[in-house]
PyMOL CGO cylinders between C-alpha atoms (Angstrom):
from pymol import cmd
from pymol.cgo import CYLINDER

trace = [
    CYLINDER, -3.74, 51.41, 2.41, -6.30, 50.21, -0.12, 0.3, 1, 1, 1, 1, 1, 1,
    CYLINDER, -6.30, 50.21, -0.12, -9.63, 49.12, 0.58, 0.3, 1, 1, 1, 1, 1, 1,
    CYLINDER, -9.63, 49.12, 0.58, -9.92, 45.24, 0.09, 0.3, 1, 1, 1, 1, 1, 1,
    CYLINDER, -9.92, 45.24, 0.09, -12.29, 43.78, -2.41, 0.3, 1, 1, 1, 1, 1, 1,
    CYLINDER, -12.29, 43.78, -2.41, -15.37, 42.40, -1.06, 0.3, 1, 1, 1, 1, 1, 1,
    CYLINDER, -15.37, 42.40, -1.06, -16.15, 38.90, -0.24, 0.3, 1, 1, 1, 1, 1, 1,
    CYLINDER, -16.15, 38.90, -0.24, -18.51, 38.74, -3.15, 0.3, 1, 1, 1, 1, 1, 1,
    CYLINDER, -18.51, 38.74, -3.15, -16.68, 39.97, -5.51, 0.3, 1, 1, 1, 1, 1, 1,
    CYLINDER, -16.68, 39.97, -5.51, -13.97, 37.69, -4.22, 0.3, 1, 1, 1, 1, 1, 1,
    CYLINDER, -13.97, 37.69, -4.22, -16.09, 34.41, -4.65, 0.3, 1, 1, 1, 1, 1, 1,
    CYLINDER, -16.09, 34.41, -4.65, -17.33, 35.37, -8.37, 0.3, 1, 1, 1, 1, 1, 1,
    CYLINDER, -17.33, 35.37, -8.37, -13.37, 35.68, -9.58, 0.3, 1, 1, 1, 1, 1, 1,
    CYLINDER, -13.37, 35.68, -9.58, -12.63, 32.54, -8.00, 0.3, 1, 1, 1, 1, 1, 1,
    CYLINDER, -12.63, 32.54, -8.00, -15.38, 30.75, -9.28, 0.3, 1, 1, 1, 1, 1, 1,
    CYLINDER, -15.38, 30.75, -9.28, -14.63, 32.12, -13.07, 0.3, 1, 1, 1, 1, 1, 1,
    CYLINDER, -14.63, 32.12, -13.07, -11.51, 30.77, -12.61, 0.3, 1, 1, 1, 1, 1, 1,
    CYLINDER, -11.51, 30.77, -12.61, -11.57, 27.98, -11.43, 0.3, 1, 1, 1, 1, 1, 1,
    CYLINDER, -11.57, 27.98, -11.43, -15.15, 26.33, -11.96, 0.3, 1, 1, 1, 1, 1, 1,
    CYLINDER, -15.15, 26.33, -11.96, -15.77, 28.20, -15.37, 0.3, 1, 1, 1, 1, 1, 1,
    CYLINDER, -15.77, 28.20, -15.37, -11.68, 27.96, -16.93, 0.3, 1, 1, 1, 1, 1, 1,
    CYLINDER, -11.68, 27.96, -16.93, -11.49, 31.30, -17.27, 0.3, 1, 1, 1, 1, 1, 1,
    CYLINDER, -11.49, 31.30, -17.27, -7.22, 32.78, -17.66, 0.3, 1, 1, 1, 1, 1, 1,
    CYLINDER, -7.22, 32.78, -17.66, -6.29, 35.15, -14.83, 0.3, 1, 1, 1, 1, 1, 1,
    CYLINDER, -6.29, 35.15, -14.83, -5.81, 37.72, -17.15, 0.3, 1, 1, 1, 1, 1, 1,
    CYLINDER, -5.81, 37.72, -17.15, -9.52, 37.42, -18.91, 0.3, 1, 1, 1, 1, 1, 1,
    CYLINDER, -9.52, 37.42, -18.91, -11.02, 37.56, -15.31, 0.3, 1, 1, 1, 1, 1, 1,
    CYLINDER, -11.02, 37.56, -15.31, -8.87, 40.73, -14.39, 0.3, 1, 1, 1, 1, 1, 1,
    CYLINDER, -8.87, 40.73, -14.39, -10.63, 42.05, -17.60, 0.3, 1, 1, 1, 1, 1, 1,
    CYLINDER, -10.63, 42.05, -17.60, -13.62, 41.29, -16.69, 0.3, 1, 1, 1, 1, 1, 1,
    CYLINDER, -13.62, 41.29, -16.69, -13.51, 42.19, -13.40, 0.3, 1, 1, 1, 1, 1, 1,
    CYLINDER, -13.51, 42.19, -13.40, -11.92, 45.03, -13.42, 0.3, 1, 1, 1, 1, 1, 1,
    CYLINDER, -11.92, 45.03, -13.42, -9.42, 44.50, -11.24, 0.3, 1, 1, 1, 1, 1, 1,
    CYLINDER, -9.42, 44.50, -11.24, -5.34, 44.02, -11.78, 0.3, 1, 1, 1, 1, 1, 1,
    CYLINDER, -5.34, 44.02, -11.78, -3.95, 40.84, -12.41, 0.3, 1, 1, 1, 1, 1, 1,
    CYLINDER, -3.95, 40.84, -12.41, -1.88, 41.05, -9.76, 0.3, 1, 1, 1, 1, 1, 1,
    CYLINDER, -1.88, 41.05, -9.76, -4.40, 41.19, -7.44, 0.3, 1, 1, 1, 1, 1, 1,
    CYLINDER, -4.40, 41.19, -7.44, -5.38, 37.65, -8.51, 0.3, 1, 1, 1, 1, 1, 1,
    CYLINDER, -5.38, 37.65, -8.51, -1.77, 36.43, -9.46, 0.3, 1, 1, 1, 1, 1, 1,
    CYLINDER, -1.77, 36.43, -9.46, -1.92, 34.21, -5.94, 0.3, 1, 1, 1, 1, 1, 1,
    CYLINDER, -1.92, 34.21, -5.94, -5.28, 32.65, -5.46, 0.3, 1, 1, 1, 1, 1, 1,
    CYLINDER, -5.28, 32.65, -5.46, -4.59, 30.83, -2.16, 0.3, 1, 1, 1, 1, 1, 1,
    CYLINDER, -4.59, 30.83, -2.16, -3.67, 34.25, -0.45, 0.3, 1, 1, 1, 1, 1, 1,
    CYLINDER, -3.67, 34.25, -0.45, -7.27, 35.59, -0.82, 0.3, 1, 1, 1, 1, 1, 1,
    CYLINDER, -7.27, 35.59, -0.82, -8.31, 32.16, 0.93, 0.3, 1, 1, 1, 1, 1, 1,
    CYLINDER, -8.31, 32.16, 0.93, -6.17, 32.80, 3.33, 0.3, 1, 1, 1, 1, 1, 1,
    CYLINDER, -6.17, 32.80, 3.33, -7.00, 36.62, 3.85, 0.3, 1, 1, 1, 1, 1, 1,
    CYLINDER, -7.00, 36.62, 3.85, -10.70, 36.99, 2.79, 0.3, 1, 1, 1, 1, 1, 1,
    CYLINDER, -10.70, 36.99, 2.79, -13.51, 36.84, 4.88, 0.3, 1, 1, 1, 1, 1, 1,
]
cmd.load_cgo(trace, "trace")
């Protein structure tokens, strides 16, 4: 199984998207990371800690 993504990297995502109105797909850019793995935003809340 895949490592999770850290907390921090977590909060910064979430706060581009929704404090800064950044797409999902720009922040998966960004980030680095698929847009899959952001496609559900209330399962990290759920799951991250």
């Amino acid at each position: 199984m895949a490592k999770p993504y850290s907390y921090d990297l977590h909060c910064k995502v979430m706060a581009a998207i929704e404090q800064d109105g950044m797409k999902r797909c720009e922040a998966s850019t960004v980030f680095q990371i698929s847009r899959n793995t952001i496609n559900y935003p209330a399962t990290w809340a759920r799951t991250s800690h």
